[in-house]
Every structure is written in C-alpha cells, then in structure tokens.
C-alpha positions in Angstrom: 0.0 0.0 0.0 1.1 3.7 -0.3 3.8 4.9 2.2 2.6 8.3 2.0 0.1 10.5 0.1 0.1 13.2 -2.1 -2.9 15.2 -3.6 -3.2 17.2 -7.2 -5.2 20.7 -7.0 -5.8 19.7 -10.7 -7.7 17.3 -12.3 -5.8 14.2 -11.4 -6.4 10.2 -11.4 -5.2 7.8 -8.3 -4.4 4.5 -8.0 -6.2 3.4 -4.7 -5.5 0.4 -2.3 -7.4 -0.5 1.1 -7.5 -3.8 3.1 -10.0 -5.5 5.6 -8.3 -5.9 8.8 -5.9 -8.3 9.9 -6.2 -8.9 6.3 -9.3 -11.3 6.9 -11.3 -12.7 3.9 -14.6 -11.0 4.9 -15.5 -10.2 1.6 -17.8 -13.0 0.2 -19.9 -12.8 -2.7 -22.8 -11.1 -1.1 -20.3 -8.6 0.4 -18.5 -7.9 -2.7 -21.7 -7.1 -3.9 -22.6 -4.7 -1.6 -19.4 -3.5 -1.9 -19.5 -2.3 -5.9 -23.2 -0.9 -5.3 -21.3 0.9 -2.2 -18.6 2.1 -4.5 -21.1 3.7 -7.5 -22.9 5.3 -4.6 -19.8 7.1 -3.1 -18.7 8.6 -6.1 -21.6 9.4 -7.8 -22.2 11.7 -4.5 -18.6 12.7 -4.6 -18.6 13.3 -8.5 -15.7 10.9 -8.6 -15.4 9.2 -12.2 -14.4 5.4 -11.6 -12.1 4.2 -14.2 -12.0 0.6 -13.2 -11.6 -1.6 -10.0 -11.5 -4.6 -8.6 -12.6 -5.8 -5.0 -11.1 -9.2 -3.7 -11.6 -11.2 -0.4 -9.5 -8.7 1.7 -9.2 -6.0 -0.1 -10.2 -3.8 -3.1 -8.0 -1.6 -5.8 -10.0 1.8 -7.3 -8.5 4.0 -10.2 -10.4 7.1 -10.0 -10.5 10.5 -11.9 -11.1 13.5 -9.5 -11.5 16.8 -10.7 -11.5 19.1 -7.5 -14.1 21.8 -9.5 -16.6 19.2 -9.0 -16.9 21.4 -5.4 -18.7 24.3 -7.4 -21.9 22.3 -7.7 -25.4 24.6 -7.9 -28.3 23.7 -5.6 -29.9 21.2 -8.1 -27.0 18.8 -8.6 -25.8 18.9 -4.6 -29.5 17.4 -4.4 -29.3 15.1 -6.7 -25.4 13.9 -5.3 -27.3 13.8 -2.3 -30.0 11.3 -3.3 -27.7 9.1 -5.0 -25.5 8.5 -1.4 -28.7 8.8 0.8 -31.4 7.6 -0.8 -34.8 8.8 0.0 -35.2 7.4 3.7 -35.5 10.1 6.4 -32.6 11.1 8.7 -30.0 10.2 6.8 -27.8 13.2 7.3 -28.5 16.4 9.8 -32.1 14.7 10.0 -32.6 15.9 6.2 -34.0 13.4 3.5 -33.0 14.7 -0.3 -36.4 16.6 -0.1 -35.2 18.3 2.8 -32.5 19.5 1.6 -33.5 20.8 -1.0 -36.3 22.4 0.9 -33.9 23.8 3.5 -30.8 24.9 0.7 -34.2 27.0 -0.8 -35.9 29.0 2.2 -33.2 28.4 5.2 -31.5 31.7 6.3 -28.6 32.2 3.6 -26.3 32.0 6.0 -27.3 28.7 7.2 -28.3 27.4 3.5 -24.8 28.3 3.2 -23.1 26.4 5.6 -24.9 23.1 4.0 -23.9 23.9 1.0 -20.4 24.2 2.2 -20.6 20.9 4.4 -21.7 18.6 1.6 -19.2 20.3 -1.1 -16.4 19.8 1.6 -16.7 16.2 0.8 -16.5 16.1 -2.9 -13.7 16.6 -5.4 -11.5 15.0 -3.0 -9.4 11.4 -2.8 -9.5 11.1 1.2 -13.2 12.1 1.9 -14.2 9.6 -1.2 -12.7 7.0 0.2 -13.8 8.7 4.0 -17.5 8.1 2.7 -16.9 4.6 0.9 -15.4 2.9 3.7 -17.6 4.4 6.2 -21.2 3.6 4.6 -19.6 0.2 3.6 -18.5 -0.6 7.5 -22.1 1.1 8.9 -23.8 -1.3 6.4 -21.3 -4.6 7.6 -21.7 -3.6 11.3 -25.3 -3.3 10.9 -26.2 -6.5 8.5 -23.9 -8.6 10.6 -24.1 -7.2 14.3 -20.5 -6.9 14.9 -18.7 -3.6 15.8 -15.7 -1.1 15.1 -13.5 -0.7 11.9 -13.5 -3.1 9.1 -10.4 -1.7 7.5 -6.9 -2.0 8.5 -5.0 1.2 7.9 -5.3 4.7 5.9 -5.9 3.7 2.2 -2.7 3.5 0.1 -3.0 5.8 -3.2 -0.4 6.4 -6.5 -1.1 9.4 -8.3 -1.0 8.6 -11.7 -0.1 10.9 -14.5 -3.2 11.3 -16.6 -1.8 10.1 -20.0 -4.8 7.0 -21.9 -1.7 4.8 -22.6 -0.7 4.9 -18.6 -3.9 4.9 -17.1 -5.0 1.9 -19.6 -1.9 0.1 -18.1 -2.8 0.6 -14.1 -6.6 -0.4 -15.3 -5.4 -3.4 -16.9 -3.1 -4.1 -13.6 -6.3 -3.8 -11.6 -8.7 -5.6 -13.4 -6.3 -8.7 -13.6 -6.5 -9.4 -10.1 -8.8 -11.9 -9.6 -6.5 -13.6 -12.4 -3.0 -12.9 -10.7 -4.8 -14.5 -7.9 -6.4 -17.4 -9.9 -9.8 -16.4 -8.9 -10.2 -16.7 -12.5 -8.7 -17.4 -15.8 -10.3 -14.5 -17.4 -11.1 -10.8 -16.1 -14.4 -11.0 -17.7 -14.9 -14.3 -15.6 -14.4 -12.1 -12.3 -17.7 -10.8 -11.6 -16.2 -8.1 -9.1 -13.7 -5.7 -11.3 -14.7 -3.1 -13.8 -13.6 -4.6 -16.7 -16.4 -7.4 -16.3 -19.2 -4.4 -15.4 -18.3 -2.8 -18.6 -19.2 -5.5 -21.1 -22.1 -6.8 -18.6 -23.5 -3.3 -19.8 -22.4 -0.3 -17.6 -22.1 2.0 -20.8 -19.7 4.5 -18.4 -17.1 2.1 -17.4 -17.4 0.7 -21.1 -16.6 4.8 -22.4 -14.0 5.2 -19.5 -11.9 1.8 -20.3 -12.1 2.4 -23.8 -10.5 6.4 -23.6 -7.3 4.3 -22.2 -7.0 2.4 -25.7 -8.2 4.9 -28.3 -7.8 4.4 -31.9 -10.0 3.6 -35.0 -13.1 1.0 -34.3 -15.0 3.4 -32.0 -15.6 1.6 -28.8 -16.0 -1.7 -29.6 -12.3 -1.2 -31.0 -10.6 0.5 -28.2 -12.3 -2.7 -25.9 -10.7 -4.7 -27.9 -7.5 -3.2 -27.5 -8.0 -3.2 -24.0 -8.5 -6.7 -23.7 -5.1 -6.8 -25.8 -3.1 -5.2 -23.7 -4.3 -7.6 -20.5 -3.8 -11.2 -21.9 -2.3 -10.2 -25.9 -3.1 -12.4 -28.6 -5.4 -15.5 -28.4 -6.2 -14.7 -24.9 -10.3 -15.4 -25.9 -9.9 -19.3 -26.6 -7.1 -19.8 -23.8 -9.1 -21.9 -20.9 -6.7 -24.3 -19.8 -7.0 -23.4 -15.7 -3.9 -21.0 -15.8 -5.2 -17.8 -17.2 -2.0 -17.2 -19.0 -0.1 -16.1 -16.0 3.6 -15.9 -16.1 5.1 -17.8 -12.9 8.5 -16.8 -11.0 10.8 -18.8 -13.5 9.6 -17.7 -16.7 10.1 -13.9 -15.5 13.8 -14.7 -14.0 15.0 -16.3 -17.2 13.8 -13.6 -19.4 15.6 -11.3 -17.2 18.8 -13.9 -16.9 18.4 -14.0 -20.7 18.9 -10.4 -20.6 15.0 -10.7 -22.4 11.9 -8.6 -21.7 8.6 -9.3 -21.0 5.6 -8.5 -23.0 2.8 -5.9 -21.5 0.5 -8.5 -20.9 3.0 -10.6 -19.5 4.4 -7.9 -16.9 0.8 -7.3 -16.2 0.6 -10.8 -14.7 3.7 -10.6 -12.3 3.1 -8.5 -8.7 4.3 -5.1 -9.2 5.2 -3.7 -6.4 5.4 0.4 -8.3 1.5 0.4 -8.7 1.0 0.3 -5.0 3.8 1.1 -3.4 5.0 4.4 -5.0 4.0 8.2 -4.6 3.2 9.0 -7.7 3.7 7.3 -11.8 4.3 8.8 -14.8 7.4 10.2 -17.4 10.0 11.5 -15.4 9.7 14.8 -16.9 6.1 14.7 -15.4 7.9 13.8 -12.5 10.6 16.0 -12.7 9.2 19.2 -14.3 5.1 18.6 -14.6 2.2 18.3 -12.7 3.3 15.4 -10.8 6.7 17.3 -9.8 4.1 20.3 -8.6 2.3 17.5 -6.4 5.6 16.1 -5.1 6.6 19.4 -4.3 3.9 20.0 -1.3 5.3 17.1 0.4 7.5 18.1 3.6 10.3 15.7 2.1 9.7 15.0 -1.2 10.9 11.2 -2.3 13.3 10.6 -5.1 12.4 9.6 -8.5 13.5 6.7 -10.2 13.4 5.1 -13.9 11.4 2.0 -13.6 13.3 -0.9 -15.4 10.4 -2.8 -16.8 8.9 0.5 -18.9 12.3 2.3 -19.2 12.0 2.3 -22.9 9.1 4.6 -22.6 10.3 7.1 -19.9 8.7 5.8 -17.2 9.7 6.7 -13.6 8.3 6.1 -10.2 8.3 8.6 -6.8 9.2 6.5 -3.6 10.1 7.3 -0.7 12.3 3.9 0.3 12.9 2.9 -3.6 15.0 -0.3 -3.5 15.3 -1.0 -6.8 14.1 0.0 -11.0 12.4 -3.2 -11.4 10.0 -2.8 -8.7 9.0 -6.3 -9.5 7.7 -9.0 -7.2 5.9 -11.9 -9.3 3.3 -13.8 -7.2 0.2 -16.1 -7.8 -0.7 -15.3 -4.1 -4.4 -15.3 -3.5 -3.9 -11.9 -1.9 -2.3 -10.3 -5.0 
C-alpha cells in the first residue's frame, strides 16, 4: 500500500488500495456485492469518475479521476449527489432526506443554507473524503447486516497518483482488473464478476466509455475494448481456458531477465508489481521531474526521489518513492492476496 500520500489541485487520477483488517477474507460474494453498489454510490455523490476496479476477499484496488471543480456544484446537482448517497429514507444526514435539503438549501436563512452547502461540497472533489464516505457507509452497512462492531479496514488507504496520459492509465486499469486472475480467482477478467472490466461489457455504458478512452484508436468503442482486452492477456487470450489464465510464474520472468530478455505488457501485467501500489506517484520523469506530478511532489515536507522503472524504461517511465529499493519494482506472485 502507499507509504505516504500526495494530492493534485488539478484534475488528477489515483491509484487506490485498502485492506480489511488483519487482512481477513470477509468479503464474500454477497459482500463484494454490496461492496461495488457501495462504490457507485460514493462517487456518484462525490462526482468521482471510476475508471475501473476490482474488490477481492480482503481488499479492493479503485482507479479514480477526480476533478477538485466538482466542489462548485449549484443547488440542483448537490440534491441530486445527495440522493444518489442517501437515498430517500428520512434522517440520513443532519435529520434531512433529499427533499429536505432541498427544501432547507431554498428558504433556510442564507447563511445557514450556506453552511450546508459548504458541508456537503467539503466532501467532494476530494481522494481522502471519497474513500472517508466509501469505507464508512460500507462498514455502517457490515456492522449493521452482521451485528459486529468497530472498523472493518486495516489502515489509511494506500494511493499512487498517476499521471493522466490513456496509454498509462490503460496500463494501471489493466493491472487492476487482472487481479482476480494474478490470484487465480479466475482465468479471465471478464470471468471475475467483481472488477470493472467485467461491469463494462455486462453493460455499464460508463465504465465501457471510461476503459475504452485508455486504448483509443479507429473501431469506436467496440475497437478500443478490444485493444483493451489486448493489452491484459495479448493475442489469443479469448480461446485460452486451460485453468492458468495465461499467467507468467516466478521462472519464466527470472529467465527472461537472466536471458537479458523482456517481458511482453500483458505478460508484466501478470507478475506483482510492487510500483503500482507502493510508489507516490507514476508517470514520465519529466512529469515527474518538471510537470504536474513534480508540482504535487513538491507539497510534500520531504519530497521522495524519483527513479526510472526498469520494466517501462523504454518509454520514460519513472516512479516517486520514498524507500525505492530498486528499478524493477518487480515482485511476481500467484498469491491469493495479490
């Protein structure tokens, strides 16, 4: 998970991490399920756009887009953010249902319409209170359906700021939603019913439009899907079903490397990597040196180096980390916990 966190004042898309405590497997089917409704409900109210994810027995990956003028919201669309967290049940918030507050933004004194306004705003646009309002519905809901108590998450969510280039954002979406097959939960992504690849082409025309920005090209979006899939599992991924999902294992990676070889992208997408979770922030190293991501790095009270990750070096790609051990930043694994 993230060592430490940094946050963009511009439009800007993370990489986000959390785990169930003691890393127990408490997410089962049903929760999982609750879990992505959970998710769509958090960021809807947070005006959060979800780029993919996947959620796992113990814990759950995001990739988000958060644009922090999503705070300058008018009276109409803080309702309807409203609704889409809280429902219509009564008392779900200051003892205000969405009709409520719409009532009370309209014909409270302004100053005290005001302070609502600024209330609610204060939790959207931003990484920490999205994931503030996801975990904390999601653990109210657990606590409540299974009459147990206290947190269900282990630490502060980990998150990688991620320069917003389609090429680098389609590979951290394609790291995400191969999960479940890293951790052979499945031999496909589409066979994992919990990771936003699968939601796309069950239907959710947004996640289809998001994924498909990350591989654009000629085809429309039936084309850049296509590429998508491409860039997870490569050629003649669709009729491969013989139980290993075409994951590379520990050997195969240290002989290409012995060999003096290189992996393929949807063969490094396989293997552990240990810079999509672990780092500050990933992008070009000018973006890290001289772009937005430099600006971002620059708040920090002791900024981390930057270093040229070995795997994508051919394309410029670097990786802010505090205690950075090494350019590969590889760690292959078929662990169930990947």
């Amino acid at each position: 998970m993230g060592e430490i966190r940094i946050k963009s004042d511009k439009i800007a898309v993370y990489h986000i991490t959390a785990r169930v405590v003691q890393r127990r497997r408490l997410l089962a089917d049903v929760q999982r399920e609750v879990w992505v409704r959970a998710l769509h409900r958090a960021a809807d109210f947070s005006g959060v756009e979800v780029i993919t994810y996947c959620c796992l027995q113990n814990h759950f990956h995001i990739l988000v887009r958060i644009d922090p003028a999503v705070k300058r919201c008018d009276d109409a669309e803080l309702v309807g953010r409203f609704r889409a967290l809280y429902g219509s049940a009564k008392a779900m918030w200051c003892g205000l249902d969405a009709a409520g507050l719409a009532h009370a933004l309209a014909h409270d004194p302004p100053e005290a319409a005001e302070r609502l306004r600024e209330r609610l705003r204060a939790r959207m646009g931003d990484v920490s209170e999205f994931m503030r309002t996801l975990r904390q519905r999601y653990t109210k809901w657990f606590n409540h359906t299974y009459d147990t108590a206290g947190t269900l998450w282990a630490e502060r969510f980990g998150s990688v700021l991620v320069q917003d280039t389609p090429w680098l954002v389609g590979l951290v979406a394609a790291y995400i939603d191969l999960n479940a097959v890293r951790a052979g939960l499945a031999e496909l992504p589409e066979d994992y019913r919990w990771c936003g690849y699968a939601e796309a082409l069950a239907g959710n025309g947004e996640l289809c439009r998001v994924l498909a920005e990350c591989c654009p090209g000629e085809g429309g979006e039936n084309g850049a899907l296509a590429r998508y899939r491409l860039l997870m599992l490569g050629k003649g991924a669709a009729a491969k079903r013989d139980g290993t999902g075409g994951r590379v294992d520990r050997e195969t990676w240290l002989e290409a490397l012995r060999a003096g070889g290189e992996l393929l992208p949807h063969q490094l997408l396989q293997l552990k990597l240990r810079f999509m979770t672990c780092g500050v922030a990933l992008g070009s190293m000018d973006w890290l040196a001289k772009g937005d991501g430099a600006a971002a790095l620059g708040k920090l009270r002791k900024p981390p180096g930057v270093c040229p990750l070995e795997p994508l070096e051919g394309a410029g790609v670097g990786v802010a980390r505090r205690k950075y051990r090494g350019g590969g930043a590889v760690e292959p694994t078929d662990s169930r916990t990947a």
